[in-house]
GUBA-995957 format. One record per atom (N, C-alpha, C): residue in one letter; x, y negated, z. Coordinates in steps of 0.05 Angstrom, whole numbers, plus 5000, padded with zeros to 4 digits. Layout:
BEGIN
aXYZ;...
//
This chain:
BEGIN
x128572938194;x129173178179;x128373148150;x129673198135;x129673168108;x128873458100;x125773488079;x124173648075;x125773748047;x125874028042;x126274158025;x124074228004;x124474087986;x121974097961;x121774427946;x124474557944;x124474757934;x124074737900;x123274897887;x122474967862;x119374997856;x119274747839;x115874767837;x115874927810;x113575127807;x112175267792;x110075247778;x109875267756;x106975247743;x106375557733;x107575697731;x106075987720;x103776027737;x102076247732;x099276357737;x101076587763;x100476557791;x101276607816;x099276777821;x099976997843;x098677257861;x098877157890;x099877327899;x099377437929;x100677597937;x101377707965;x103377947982;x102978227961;x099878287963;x098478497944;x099378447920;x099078337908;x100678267877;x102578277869;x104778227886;x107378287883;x107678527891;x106978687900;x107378997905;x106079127880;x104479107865;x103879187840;x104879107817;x106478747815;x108078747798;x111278857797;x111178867815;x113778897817;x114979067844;x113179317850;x113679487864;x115579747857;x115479697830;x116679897811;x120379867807;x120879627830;x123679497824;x124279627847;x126379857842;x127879927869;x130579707876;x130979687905;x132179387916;x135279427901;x135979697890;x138079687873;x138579577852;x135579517826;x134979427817;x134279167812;x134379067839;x133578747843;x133378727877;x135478527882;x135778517916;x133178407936;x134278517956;x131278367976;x130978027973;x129077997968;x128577707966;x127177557982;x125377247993;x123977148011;x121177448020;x120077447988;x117777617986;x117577808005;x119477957994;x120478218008;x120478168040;x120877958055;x121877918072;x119377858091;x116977688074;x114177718085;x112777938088;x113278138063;x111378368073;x112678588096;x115678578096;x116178668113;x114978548147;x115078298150;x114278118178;x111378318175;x109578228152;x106978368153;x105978638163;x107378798162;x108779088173;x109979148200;x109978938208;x110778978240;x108578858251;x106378748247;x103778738261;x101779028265;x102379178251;x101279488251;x102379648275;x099679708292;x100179898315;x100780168314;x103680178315;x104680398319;x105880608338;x103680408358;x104080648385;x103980898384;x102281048372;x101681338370;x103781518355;x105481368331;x107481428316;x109481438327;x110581648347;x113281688364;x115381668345;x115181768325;x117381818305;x118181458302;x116681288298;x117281038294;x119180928318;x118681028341;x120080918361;x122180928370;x123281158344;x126781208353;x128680988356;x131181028358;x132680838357;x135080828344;x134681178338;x136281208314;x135881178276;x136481068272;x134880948235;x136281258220;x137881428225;x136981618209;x135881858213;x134581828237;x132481958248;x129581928247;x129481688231;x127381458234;x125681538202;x122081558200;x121081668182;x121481428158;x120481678141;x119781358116;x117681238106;x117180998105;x114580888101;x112781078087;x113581248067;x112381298051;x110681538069;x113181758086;x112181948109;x110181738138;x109781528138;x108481418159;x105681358153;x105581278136;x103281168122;x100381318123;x100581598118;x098981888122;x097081808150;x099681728170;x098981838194;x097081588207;x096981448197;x096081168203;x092381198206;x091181098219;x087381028220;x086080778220;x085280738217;x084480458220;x084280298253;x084180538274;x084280478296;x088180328297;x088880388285;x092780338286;x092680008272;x090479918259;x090679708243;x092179528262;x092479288242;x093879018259;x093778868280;x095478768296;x094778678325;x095278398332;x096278228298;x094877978305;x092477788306;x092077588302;x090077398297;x088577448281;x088677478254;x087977638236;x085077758236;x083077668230;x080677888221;x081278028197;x083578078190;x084278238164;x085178428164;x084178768150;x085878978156;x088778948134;x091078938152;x093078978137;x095479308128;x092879448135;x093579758121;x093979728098;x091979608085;x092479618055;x094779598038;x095279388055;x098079228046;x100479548046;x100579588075;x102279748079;x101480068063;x099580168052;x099280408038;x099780368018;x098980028005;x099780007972;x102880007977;x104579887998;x107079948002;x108680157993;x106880348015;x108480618016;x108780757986;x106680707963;x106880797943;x108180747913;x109680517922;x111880347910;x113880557912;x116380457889;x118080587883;x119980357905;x119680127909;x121079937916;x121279947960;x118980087958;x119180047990;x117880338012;x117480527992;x116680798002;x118180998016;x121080868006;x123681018030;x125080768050;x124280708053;x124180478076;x123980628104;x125580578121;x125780768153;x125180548171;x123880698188;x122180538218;x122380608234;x124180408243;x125380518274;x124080358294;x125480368322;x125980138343;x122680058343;x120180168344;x118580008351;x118079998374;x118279688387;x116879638406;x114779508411;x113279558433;x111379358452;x111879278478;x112379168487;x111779018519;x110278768520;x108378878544;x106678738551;x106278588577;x105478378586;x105978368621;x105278088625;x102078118630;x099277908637;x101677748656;x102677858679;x103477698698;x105577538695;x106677548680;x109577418662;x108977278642;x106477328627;x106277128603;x107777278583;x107377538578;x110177698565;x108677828543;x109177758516;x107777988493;x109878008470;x110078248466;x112978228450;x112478468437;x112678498411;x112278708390;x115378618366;x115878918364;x119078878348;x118379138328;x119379138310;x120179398285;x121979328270;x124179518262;x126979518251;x126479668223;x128179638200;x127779818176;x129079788158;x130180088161;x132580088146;x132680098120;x134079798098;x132779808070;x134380058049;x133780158040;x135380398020;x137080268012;x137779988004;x141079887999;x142579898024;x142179958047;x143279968070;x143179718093;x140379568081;x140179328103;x139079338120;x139879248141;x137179268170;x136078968167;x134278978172;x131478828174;x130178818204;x130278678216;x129478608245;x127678518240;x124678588249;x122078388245;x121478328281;x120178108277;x118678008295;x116277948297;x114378148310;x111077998303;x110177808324;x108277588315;x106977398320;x105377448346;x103177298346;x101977318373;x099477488362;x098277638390;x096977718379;x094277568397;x091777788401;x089677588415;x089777658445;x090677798464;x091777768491;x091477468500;x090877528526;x091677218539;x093377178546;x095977408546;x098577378554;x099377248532;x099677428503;x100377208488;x099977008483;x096976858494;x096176598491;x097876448503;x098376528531;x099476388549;x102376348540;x103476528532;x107676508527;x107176238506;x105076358483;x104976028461;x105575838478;x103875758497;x102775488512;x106075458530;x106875598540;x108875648551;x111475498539;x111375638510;x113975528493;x114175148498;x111575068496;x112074778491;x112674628516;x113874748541;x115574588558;x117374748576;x117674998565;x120375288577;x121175268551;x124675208566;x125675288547;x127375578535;x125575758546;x126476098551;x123976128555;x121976348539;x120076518554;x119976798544;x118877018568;x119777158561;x119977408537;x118777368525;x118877478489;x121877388482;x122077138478;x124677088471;x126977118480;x127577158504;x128677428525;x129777658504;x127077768508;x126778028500;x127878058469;x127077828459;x128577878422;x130777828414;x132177688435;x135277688437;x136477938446;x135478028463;x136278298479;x136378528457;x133878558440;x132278718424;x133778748398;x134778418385;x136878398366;x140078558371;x140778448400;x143778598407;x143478878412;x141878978412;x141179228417;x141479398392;x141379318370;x141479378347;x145379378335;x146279138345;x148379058347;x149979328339;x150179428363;x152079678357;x151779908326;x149879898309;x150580068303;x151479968271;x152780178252;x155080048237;x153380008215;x152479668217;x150579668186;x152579378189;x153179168169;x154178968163;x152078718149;x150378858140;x148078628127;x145778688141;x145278408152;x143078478179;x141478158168;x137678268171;x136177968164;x134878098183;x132977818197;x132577768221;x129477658203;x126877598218;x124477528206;x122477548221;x120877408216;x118877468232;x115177278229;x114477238226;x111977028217;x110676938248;x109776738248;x107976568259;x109276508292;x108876608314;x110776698332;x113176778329;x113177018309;x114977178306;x117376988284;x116676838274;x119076728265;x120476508281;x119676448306;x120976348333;x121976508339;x122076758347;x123576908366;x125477008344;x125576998316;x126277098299;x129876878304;x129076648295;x130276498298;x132876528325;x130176428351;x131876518376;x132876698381;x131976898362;x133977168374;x137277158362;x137476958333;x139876948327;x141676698332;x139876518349;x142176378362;x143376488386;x141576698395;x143176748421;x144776958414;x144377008391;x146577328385;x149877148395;x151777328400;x154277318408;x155277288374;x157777088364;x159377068353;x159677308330;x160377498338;x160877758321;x158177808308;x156477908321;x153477888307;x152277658291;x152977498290;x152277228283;x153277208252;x156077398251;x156977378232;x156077518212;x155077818226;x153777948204;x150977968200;x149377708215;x147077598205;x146677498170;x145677568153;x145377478123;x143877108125;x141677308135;x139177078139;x137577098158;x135976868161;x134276858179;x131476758170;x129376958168;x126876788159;x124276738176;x124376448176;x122176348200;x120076318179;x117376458180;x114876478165;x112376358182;x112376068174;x110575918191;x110275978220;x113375928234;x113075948265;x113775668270;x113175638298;x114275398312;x116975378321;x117575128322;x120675058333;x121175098361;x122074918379;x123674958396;x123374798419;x124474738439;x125074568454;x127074338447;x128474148453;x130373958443;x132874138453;x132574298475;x135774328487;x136674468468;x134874728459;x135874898440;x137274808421;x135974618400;x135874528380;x138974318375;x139374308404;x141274088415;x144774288421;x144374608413;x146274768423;x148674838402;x150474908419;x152674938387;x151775218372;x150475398391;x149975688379;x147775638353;x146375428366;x143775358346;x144775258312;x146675048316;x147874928293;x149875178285;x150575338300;x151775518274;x150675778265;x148875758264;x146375868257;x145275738233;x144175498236;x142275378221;x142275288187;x144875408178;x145075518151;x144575768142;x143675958158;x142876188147;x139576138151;x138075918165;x135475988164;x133475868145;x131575998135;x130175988115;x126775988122;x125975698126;x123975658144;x122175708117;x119075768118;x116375798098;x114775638115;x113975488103;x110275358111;x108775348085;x106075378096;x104375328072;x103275008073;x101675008060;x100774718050;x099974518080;x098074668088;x096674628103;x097374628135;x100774698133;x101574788161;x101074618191;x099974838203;x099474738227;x101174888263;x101275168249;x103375248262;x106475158266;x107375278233;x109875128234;x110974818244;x109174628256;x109274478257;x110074368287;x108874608292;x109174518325;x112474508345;x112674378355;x114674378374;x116574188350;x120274258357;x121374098342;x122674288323;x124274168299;x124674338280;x128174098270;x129574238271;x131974148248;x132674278223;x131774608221;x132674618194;x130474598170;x131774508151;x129374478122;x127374628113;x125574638108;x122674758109;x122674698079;x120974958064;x120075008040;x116875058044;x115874868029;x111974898020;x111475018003;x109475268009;x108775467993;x105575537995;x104075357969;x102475427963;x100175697974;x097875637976;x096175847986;x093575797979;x092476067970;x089176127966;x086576047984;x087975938009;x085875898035;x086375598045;x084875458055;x085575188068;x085275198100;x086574978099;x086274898138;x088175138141;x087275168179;x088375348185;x088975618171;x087075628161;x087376018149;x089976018119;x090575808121;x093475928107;x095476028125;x095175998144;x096976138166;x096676378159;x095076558138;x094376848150;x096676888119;x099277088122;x100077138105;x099577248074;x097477368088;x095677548054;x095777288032;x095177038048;x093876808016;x096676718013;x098776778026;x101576608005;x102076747970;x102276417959;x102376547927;x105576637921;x105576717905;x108076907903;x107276867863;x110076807864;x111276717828;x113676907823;x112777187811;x114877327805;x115677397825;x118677477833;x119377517862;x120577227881;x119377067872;x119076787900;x115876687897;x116776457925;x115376387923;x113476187901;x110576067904;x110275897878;x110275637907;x112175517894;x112875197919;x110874997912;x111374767931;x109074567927;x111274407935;x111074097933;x112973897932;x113873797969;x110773827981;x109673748010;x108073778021;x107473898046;x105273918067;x103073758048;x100973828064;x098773628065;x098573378074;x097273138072;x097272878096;x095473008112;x093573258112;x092873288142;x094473528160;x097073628151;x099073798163;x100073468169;x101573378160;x102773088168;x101572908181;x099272918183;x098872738199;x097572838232;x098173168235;x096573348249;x100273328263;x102573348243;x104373358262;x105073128276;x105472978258;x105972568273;x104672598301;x102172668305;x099872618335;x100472828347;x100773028341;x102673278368;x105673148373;x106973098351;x109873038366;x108872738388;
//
């Protein structure tokens, strides 16, 4: 696989937080959704929104707006990945942007199910230019979710990814035409898988697809015609240090994106640097992401 270097940067670089203060003031009319945009949204679907019925509709213009959700939120609702990090913040400095405060939240789900290996968290949101946005969140600390991880690397179906194909067509029906799909760490696997298995017609009104330091696949997948006509709309992120993204197999081109944290903990979205509205790139992994993937594959 031939590695995508991207655009290296030298300006003076931020963070998820940073770009919502520089440039929160840009409504998406003003300047279209970009990678950025596309992380803090993934970041936003790790927030427990069980208690928020209004979020759970399934109708998007029934569905509140970030800016009306945000109020209702406690710190008990905080995030339900890996993460020792509260990611409220993120989402309150959100809501008070001109750029992402009417933003609608629909479709949230949870399913859970120890005995299946089953953890699956979804949120939809509808962008004020009229885009839907499919997120996918990651794993969280469950042992179910432990287990689906461990799972992925010799099923080639488990059941989250089931469920995010199902979860994607489900959306299917209703009349939006520009549809991005996303998701980080886990969630940009099922992100992925949910749009190779979409049917033909959906497929078409997929934009993009953004895998945010998730893992690949099995070979069969990877090996499918649904997969290859797909695999120009997807837009893989790793950071320096990647250790997630690394795992399993991978065919489409990966972009390295700099981060504030080493080792593992660049995995945690908050430290990706952000140059204006992209990313700030790096040329290549690390030699100990590279040489961490050589000995797993």
């Amino acid at each position: 696989m031939e590695k995508n270097t991207g655009k290296l940067f030298t300006p003076v670089h931020g963070t998820p937080m940073d770009y919502l203060r520089w440039r929160g003031d840009l409504t998406f009319a003003r300047d279209g959704f970009n990678e950025v945009d596309n992380l803090v949204l993934c970041i936003l679907s790790y927030i427990n929104f069980r208690r928020i019925d209004a979020v759970h509709t399934k109708d998007p213009a029934a569905a509140p707006t970030l800016a009306q959700v945000a109020p209702l939120l406690t710190d008990k609702d905080d995030q339900l990945g890996l993460s020792e990090l509260s990611y409220l913040p993120l989402l309150r400095l959100a809501a008070q942007t001109e750029r992402f405060r009417d933003l609608r939240l629909f479709g949230y789900t949870h399913e859970y199910d120890e005995q299946s290996a089953k953890q699956f968290d979804a949120l939809s949101f509808l962008v004020p230019d009229g885009t839907l946005f499919v997120a996918f969140m990651g794993t969280d600390t469950s042992l179910a979710g432990w287990k689906e991880d461990f799972n992925m690397s010799f099923q080639s179906e488990v059941p989250s990814q089931t469920a995010a194909a199902a979860y994607l067509q489900e959306f299917s029906a209703l009349p939006i035409h520009h549809i991005l799909v996303g998701g980080h760490s886990k969630g940009g696997n099922l992100a992925v898988f949910a749009a190779v298995k979409a049917p033909p017609v959906l497929q078409a009104r997929i934009q993009a697809v953004y895998n945010n330091d998730g893992p690949g696949f099995c070979s069969d997948i990877l090996h499918s015609v649904a997969y290859y006509q797909i695999l120009h709309k997807v837009h893989t992120f790793v950071p320096e240090a990647s250790i997630v993204g690394m795992l399993l197999e991978h065919e489409e081109d990966y972009q390295v994106i700099a981060s504030t944290q080493h080792g593992f903990l660049q995995h945690d979205p908050y430290s990706w640097c952000v140059n204006g509205a992209d990313w700030y790139y790096l040329p290549e992994t690390s030699s100990t992401s590279q040489r961490l993937d050589a000995s797993l594959k």
